[in-house]
N, CA, C, O and CB atoms as a CASP TS submission, in Angstrom:
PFRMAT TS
TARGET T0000
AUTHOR 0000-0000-0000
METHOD Language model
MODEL 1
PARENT N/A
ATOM      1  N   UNK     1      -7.410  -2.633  -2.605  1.00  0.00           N
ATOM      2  CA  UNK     1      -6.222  -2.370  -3.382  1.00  0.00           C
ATOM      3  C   UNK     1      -6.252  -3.258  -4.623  1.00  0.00           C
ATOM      4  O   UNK     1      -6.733  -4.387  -4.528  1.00  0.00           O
ATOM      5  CB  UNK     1      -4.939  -2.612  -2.542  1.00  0.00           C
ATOM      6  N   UNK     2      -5.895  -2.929  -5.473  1.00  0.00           N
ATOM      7  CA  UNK     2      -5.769  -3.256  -6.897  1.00  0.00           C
ATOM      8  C   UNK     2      -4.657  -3.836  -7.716  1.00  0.00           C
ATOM      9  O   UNK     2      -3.656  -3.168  -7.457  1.00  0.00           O
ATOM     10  CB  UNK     2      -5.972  -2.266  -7.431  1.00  0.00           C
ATOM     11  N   UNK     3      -4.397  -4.686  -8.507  1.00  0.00           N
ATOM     12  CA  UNK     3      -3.701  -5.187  -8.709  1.00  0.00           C
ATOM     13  C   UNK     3      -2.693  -4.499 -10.324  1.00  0.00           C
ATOM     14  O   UNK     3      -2.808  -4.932 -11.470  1.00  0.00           O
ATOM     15  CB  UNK     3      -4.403  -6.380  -8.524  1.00  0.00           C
ATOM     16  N   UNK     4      -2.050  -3.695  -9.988  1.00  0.00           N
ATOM     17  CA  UNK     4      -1.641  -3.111 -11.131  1.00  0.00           C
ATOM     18  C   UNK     4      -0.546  -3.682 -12.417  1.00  0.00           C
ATOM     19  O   UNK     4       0.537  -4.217 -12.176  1.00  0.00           O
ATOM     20  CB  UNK     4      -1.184  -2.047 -10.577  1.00  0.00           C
ATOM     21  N   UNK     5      -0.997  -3.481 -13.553  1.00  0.00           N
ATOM     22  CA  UNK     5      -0.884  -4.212 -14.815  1.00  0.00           C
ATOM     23  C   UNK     5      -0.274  -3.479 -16.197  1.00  0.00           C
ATOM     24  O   UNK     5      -0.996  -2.799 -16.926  1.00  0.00           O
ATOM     25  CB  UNK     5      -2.279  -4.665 -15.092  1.00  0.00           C
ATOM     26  N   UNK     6       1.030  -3.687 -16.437  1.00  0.00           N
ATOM     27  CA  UNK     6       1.473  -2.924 -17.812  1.00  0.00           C
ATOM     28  C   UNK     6       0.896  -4.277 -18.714  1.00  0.00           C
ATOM     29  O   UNK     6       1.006  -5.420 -18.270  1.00  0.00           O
ATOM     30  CB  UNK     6       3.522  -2.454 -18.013  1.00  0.00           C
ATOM     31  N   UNK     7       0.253  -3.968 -20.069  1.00  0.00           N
ATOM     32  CA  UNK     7       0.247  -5.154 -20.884  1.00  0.00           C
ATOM     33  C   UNK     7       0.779  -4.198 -22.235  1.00  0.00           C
ATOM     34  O   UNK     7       0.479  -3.016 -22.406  1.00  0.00           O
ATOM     35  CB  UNK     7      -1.433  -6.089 -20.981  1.00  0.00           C
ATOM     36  N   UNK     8       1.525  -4.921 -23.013  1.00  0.00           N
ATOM     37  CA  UNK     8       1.611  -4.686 -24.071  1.00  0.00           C
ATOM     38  C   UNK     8       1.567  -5.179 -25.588  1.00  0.00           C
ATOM     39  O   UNK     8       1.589  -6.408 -25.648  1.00  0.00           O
ATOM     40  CB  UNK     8       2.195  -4.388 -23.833  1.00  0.00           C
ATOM     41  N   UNK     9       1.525  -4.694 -26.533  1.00  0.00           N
ATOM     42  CA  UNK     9       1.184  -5.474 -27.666  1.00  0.00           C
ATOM     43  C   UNK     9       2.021  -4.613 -28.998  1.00  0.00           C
ATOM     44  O   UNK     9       1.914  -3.489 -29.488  1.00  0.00           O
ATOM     45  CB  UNK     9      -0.635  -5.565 -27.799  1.00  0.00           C
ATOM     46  N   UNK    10       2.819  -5.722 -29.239  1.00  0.00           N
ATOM     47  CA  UNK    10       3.799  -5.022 -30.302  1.00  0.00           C
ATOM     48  C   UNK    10       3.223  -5.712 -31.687  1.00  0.00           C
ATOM     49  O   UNK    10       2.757  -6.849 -31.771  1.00  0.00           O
ATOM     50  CB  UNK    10       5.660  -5.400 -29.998  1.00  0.00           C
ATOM     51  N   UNK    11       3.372  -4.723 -32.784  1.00  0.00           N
ATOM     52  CA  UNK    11       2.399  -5.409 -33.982  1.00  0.00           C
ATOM     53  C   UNK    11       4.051  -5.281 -34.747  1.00  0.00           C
ATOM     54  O   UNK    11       5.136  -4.774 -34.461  1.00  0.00           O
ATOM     55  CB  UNK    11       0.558  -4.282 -34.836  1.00  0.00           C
ATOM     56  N   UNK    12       3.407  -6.132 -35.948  1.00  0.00           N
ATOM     57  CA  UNK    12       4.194  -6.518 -36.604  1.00  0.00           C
ATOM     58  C   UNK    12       5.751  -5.429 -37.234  1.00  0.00           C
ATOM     59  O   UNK    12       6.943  -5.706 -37.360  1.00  0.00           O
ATOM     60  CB  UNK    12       3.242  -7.020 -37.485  1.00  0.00           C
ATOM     61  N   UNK    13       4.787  -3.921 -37.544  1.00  0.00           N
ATOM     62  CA  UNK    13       5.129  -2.989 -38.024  1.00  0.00           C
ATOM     63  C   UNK    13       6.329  -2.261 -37.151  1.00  0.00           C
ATOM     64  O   UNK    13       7.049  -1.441 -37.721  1.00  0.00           O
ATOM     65  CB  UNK    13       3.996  -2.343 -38.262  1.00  0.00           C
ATOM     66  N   UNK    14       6.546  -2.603 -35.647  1.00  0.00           N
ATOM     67  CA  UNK    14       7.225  -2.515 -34.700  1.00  0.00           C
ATOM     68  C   UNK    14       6.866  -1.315 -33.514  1.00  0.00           C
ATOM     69  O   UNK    14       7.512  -0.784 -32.610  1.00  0.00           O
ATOM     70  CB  UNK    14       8.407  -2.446 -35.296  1.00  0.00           C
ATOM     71  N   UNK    15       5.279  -1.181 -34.113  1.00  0.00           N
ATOM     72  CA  UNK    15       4.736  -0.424 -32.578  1.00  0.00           C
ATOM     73  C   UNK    15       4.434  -1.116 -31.927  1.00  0.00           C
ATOM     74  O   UNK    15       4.425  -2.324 -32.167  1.00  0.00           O
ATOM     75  CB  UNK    15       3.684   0.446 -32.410  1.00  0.00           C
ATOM     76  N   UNK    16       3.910  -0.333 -30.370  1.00  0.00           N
ATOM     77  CA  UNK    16       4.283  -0.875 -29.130  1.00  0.00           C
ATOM     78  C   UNK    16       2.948   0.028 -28.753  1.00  0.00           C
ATOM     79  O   UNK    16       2.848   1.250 -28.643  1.00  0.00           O
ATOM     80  CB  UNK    16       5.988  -0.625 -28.405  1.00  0.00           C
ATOM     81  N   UNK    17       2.111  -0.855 -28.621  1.00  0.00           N
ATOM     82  CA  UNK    17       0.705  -0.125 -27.509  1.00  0.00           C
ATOM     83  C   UNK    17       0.838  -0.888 -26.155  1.00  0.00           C
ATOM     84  O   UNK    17       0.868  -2.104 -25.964  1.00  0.00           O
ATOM     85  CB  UNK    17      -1.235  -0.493 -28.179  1.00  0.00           C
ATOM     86  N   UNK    18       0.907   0.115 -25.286  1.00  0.00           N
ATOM     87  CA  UNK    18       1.010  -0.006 -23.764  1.00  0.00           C
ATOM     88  C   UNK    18       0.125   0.357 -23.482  1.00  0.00           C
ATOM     89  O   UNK    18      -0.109   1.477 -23.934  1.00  0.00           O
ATOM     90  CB  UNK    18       1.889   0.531 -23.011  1.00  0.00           C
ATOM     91  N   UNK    19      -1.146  -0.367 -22.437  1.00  0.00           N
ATOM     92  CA  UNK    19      -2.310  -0.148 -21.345  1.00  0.00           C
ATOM     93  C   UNK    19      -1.498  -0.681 -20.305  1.00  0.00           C
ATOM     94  O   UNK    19      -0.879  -1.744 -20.356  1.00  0.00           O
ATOM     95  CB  UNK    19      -3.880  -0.959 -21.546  1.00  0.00           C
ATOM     96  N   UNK    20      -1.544   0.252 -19.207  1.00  0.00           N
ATOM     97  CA  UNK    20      -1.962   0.282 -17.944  1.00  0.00           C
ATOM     98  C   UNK    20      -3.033   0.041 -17.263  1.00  0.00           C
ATOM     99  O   UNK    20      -3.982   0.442 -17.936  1.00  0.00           O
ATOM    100  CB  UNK    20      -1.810   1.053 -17.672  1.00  0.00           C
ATOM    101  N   UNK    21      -3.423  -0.446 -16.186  1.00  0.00           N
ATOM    102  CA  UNK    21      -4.627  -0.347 -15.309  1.00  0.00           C
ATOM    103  C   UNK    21      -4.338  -0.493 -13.858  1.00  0.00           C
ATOM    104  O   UNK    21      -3.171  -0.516 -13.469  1.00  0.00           O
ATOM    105  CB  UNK    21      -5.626  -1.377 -15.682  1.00  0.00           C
ATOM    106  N   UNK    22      -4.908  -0.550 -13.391  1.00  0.00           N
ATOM    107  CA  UNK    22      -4.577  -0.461 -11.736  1.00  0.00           C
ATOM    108  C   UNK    22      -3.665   0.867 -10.743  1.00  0.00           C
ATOM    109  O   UNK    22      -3.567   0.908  -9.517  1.00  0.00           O
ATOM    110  CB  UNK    22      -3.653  -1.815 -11.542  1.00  0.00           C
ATOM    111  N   UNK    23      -3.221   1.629 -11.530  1.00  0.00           N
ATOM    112  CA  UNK    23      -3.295   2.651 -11.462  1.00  0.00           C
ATOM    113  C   UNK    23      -3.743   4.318 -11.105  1.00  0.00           C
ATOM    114  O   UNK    23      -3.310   5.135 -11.918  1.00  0.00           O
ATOM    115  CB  UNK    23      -3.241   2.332 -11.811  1.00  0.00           C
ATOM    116  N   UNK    24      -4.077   4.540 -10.640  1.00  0.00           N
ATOM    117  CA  UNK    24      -4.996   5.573 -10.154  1.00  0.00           C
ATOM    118  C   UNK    24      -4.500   6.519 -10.049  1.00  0.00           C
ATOM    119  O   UNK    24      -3.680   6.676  -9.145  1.00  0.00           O
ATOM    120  CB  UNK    24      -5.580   5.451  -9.130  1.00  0.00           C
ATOM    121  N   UNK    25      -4.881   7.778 -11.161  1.00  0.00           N
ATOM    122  CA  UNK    25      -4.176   9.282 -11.339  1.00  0.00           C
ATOM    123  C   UNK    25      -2.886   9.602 -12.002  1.00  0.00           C
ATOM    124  O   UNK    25      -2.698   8.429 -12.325  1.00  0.00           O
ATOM    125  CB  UNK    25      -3.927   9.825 -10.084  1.00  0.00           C
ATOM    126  N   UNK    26      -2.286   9.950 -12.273  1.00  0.00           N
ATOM    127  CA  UNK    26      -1.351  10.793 -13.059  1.00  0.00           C
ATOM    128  C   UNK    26      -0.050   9.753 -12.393  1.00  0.00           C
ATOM    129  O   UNK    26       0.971   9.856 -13.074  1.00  0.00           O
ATOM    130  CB  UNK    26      -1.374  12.793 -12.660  1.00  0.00           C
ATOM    131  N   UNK    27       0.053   9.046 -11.522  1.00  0.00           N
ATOM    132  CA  UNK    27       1.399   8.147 -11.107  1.00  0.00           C
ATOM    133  C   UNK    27       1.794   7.038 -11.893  1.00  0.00           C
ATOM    134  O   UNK    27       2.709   6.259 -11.622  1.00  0.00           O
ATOM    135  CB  UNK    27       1.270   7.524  -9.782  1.00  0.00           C
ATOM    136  N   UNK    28       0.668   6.996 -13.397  1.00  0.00           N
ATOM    137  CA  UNK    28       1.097   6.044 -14.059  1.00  0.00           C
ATOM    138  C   UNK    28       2.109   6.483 -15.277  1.00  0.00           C
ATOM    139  O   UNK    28       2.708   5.659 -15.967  1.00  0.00           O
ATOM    140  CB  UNK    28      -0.051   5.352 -14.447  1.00  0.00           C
ATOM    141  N   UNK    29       2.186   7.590 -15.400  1.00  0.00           N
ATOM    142  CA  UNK    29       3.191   8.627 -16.151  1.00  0.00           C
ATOM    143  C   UNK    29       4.943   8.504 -15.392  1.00  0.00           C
ATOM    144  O   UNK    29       6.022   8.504 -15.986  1.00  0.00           O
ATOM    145  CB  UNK    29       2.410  10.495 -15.857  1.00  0.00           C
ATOM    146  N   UNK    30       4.715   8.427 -14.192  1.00  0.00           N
ATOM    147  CA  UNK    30       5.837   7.540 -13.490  1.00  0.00           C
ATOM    148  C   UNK    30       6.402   6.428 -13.474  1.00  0.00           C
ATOM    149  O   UNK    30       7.622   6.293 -13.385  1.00  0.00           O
ATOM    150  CB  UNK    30       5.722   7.416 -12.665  1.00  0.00           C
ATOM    151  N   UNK    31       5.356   5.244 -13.582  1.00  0.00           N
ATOM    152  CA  UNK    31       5.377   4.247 -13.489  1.00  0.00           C
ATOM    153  C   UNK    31       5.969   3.779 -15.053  1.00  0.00           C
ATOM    154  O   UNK    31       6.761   2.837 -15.015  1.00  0.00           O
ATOM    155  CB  UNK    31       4.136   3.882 -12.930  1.00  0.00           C
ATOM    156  N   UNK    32       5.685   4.303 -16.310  1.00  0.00           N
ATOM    157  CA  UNK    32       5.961   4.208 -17.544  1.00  0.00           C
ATOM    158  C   UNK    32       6.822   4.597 -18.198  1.00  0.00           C
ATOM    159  O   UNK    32       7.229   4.164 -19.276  1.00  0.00           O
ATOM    160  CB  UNK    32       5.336   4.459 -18.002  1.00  0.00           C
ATOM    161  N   UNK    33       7.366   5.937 -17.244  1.00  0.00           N
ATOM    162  CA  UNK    33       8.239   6.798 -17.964  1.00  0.00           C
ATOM    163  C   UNK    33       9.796   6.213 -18.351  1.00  0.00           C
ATOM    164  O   UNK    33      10.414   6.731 -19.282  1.00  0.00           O
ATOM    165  CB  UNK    33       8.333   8.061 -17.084  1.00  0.00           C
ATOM    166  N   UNK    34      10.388   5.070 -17.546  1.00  0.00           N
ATOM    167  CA  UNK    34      11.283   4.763 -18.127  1.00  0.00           C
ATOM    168  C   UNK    34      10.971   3.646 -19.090  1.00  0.00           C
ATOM    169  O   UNK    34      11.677   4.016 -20.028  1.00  0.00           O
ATOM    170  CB  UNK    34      12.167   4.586 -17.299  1.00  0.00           C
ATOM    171  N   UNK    35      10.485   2.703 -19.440  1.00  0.00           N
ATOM    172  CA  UNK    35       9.740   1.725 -20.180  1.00  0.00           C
ATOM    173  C   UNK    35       9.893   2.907 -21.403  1.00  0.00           C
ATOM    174  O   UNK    35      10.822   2.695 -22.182  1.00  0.00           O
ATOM    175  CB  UNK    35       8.029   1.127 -19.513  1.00  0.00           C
ATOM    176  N   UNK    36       9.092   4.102 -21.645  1.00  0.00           N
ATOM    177  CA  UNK    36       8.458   4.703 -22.512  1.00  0.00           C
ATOM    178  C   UNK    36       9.941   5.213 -23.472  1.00  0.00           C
ATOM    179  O   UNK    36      10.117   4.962 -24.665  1.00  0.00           O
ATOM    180  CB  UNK    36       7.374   5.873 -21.777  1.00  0.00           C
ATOM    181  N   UNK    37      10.916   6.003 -22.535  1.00  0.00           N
ATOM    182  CA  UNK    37      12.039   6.043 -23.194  1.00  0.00           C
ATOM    183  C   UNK    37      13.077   5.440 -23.448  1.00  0.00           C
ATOM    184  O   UNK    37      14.151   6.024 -23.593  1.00  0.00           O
ATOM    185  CB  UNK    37      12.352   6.624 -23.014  1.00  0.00           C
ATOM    186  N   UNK    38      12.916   4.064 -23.551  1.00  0.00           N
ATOM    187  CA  UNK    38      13.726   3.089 -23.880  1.00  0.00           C
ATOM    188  C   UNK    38      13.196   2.611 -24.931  1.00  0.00           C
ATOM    189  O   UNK    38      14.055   2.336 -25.769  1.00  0.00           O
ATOM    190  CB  UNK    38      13.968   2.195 -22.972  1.00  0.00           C
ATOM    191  N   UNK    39      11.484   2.249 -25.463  1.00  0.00           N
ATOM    192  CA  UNK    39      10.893   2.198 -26.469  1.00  0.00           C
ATOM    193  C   UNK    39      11.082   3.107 -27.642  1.00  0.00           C
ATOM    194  O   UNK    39      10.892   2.633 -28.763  1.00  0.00           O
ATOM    195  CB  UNK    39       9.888   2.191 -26.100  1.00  0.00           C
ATOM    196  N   UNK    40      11.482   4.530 -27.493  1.00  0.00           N
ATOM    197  CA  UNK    40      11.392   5.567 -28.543  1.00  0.00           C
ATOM    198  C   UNK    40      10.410   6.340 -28.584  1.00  0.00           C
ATOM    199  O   UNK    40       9.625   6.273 -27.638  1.00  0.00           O
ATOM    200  CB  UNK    40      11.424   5.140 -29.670  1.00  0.00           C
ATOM    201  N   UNK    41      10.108   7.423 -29.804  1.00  0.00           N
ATOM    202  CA  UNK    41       9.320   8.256 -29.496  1.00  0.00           C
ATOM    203  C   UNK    41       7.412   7.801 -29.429  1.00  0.00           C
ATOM    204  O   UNK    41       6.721   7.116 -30.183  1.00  0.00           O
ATOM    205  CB  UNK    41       9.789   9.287 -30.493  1.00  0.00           C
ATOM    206  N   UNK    42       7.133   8.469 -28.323  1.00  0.00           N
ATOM    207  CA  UNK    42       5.788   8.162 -28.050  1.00  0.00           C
ATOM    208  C   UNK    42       4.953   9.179 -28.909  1.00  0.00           C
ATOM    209  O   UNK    42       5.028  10.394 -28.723  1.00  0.00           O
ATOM    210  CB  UNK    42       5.485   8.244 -26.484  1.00  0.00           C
ATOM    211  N   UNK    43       3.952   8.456 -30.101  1.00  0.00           N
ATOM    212  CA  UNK    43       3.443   8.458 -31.292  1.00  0.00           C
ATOM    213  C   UNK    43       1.587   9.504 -30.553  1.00  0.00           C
ATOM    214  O   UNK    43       1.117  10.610 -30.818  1.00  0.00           O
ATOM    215  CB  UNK    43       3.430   6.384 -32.060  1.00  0.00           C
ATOM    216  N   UNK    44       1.159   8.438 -29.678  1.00  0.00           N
ATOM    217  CA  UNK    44      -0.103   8.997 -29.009  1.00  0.00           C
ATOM    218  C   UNK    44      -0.478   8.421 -27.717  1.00  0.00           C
ATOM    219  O   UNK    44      -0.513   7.202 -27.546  1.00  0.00           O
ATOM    220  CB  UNK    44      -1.263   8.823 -29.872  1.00  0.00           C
ATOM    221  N   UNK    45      -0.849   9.547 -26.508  1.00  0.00           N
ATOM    222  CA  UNK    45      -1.570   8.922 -25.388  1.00  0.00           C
ATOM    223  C   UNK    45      -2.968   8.953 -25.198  1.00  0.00           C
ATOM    224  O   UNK    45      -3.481   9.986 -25.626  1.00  0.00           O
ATOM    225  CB  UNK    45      -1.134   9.384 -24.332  1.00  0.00           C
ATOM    226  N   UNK    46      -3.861   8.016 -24.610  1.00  0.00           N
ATOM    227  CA  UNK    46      -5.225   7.916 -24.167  1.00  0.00           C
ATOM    228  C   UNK    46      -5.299   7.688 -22.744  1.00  0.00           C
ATOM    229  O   UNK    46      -5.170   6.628 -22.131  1.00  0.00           O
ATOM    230  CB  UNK    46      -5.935   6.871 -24.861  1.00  0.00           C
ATOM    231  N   UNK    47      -5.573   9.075 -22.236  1.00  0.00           N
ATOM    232  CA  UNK    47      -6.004   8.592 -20.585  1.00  0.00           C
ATOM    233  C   UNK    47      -7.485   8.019 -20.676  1.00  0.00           C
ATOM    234  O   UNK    47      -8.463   8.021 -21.424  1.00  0.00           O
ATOM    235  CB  UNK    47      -6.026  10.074 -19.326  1.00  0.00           C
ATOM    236  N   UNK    48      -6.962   7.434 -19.221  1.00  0.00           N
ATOM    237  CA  UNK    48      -8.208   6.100 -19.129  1.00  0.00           C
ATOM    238  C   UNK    48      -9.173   7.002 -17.661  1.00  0.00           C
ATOM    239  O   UNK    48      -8.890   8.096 -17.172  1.00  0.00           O
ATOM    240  CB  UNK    48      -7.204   3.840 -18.465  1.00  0.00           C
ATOM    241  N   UNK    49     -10.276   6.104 -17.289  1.00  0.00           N
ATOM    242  CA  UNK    49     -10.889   6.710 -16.028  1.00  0.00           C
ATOM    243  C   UNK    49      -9.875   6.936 -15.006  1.00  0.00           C
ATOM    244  O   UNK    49      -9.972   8.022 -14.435  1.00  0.00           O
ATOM    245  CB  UNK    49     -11.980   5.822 -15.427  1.00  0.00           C
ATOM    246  N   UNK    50      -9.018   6.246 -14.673  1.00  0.00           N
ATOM    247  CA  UNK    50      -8.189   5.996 -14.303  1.00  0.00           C
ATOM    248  C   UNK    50      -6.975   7.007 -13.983  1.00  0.00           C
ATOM    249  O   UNK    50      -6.195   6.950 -13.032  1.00  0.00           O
ATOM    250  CB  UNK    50      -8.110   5.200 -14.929  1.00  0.00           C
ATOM    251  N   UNK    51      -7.014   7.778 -14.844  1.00  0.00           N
ATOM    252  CA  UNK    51      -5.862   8.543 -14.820  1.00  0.00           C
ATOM    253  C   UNK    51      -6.564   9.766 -13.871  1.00  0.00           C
ATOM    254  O   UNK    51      -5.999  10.151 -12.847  1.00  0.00           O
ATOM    255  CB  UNK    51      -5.233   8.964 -16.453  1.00  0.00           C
ATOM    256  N   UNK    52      -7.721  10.271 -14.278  1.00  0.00           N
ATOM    257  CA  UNK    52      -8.444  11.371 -13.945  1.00  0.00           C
ATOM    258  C   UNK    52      -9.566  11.140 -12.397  1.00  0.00           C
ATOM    259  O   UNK    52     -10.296  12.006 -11.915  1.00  0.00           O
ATOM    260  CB  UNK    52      -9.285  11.685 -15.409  1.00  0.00           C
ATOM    261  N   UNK    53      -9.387   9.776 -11.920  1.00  0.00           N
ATOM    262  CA  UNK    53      -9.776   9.723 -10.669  1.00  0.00           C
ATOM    263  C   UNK    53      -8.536  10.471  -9.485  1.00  0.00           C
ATOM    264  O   UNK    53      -7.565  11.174  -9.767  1.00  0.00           O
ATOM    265  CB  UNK    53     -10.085   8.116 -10.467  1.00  0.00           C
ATOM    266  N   UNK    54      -8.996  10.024  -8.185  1.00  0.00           N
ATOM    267  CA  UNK    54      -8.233  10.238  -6.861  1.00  0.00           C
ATOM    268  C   UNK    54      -8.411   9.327  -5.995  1.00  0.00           C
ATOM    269  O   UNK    54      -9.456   8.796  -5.620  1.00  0.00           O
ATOM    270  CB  UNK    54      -8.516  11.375  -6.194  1.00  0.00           C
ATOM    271  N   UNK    55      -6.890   9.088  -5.553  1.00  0.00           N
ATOM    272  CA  UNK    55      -6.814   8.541  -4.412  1.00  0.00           C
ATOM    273  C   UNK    55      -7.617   9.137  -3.037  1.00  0.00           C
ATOM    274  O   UNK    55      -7.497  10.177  -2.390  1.00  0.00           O
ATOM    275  CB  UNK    55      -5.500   8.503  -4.276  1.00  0.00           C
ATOM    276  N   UNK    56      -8.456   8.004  -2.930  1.00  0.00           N
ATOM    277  CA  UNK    56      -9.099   9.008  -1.517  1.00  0.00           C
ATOM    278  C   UNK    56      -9.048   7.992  -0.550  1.00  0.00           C
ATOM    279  O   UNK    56      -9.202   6.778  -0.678  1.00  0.00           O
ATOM    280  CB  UNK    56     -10.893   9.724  -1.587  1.00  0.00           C
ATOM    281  N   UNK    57      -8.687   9.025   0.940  1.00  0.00           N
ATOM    282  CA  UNK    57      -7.651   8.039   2.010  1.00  0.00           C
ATOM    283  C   UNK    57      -8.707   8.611   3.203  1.00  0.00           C
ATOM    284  O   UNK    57      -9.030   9.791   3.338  1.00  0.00           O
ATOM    285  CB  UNK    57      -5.448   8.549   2.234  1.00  0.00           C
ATOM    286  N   UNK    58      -9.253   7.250   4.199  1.00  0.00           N
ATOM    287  CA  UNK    58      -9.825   7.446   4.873  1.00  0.00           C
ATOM    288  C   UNK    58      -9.819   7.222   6.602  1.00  0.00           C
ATOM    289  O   UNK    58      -9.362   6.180   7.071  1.00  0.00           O
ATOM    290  CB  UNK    58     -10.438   7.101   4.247  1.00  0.00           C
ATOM    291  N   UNK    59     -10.341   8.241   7.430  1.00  0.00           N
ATOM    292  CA  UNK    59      -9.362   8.035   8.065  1.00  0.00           C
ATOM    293  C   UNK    59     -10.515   8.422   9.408  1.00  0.00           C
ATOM    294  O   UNK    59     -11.356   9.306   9.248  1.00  0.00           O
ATOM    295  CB  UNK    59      -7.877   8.901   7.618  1.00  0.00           C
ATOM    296  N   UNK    60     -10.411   7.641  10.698  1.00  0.00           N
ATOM    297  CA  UNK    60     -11.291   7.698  11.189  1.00  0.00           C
ATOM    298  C   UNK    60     -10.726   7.718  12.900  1.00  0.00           C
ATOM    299  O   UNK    60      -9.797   6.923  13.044  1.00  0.00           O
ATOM    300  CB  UNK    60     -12.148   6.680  10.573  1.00  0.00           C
ATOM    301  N   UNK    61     -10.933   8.126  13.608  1.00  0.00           N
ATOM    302  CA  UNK    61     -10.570   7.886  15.064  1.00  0.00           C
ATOM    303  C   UNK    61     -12.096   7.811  16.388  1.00  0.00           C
ATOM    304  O   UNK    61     -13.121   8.493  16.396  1.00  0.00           O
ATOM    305  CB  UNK    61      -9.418   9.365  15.405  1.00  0.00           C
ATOM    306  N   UNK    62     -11.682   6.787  17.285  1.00  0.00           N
ATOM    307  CA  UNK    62     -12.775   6.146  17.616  1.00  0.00           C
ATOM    308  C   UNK    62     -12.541   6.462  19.193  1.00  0.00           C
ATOM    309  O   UNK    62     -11.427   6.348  19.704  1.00  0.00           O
ATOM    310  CB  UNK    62     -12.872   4.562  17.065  1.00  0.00           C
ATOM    311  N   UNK    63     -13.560   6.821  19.834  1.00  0.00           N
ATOM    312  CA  UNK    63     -13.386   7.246  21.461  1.00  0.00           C
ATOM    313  C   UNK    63     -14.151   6.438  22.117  1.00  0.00           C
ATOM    314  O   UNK    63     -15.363   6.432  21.902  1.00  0.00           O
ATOM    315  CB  UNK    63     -13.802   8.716  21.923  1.00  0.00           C
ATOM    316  N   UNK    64     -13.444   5.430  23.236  1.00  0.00           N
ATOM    317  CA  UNK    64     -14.273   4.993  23.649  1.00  0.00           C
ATOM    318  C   UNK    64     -14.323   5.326  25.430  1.00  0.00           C
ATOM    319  O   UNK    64     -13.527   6.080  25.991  1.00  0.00           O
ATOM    320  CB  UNK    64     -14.183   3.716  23.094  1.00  0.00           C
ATOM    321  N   UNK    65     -15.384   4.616  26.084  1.00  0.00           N
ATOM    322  CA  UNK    65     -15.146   5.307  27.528  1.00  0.00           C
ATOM    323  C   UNK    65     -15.832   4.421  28.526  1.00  0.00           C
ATOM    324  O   UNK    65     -17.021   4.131  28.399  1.00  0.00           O
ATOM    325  CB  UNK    65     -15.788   6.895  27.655  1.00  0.00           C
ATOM    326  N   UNK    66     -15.234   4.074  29.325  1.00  0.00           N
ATOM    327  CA  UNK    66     -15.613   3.167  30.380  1.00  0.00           C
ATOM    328  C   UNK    66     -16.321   3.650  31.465  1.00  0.00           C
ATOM    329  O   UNK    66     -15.872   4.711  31.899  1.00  0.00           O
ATOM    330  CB  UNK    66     -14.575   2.585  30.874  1.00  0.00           C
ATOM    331  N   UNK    67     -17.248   3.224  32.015  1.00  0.00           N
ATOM    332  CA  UNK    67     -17.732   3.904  33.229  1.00  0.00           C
ATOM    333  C   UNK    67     -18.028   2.337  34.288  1.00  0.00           C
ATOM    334  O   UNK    67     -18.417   1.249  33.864  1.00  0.00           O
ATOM    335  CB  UNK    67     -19.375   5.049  32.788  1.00  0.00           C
ATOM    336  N   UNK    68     -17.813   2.571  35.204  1.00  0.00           N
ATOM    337  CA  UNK    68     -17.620   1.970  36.489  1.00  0.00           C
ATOM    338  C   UNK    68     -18.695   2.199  37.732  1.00  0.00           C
ATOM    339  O   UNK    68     -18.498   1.666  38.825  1.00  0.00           O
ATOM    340  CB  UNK    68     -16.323   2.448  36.898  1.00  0.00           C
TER
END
C-alpha cells in the first residue's frame, strides 16, 4: 500500500498545479474534486500511469488435511 500525496504549487500569477500520486485509477478525480472546485476553473488535466492502471485484489484459499 502506498502512501498517497496531493502536492501543490501556486505561482506567482495565481495558478495552482496539483499532482497527485499514490493513487491508483480514476478515484483520484474523487479525491480532488472538492479541492478542484473551491480553486476555480480547471485550465488543464494530465493523467499520470497512475490514473490508467488497476487495482488488482488477490485472493487465495488454502486446504489443508490431516491424516492420522
Amino acid at each position: 500500500m502506498s502512501m498517497e500525496t496531493l502536492e501543490f504549487i501556486i505561482y506567482p500569477d495565481g495558478r495552482v498545479q496539483e499532482k497527485v500520486t499514490g493513487v491508483v485509477g480514476q478515484s483520484c478525480t474523487v479525491v480532488t474534486a472538492a479541492i478542484e472546485s473551491e480553486l476555480g476553473h480547471v485550465v488543464s488535466q494530465e493523467q499520470t500511469a497512475e490514473y490508467f492502471a488497476q487495482n488488482i485484489e488477490l485472493t487465495a484459499t488454502a486446504t489443508t488435511q490431516a491424516t492420522w
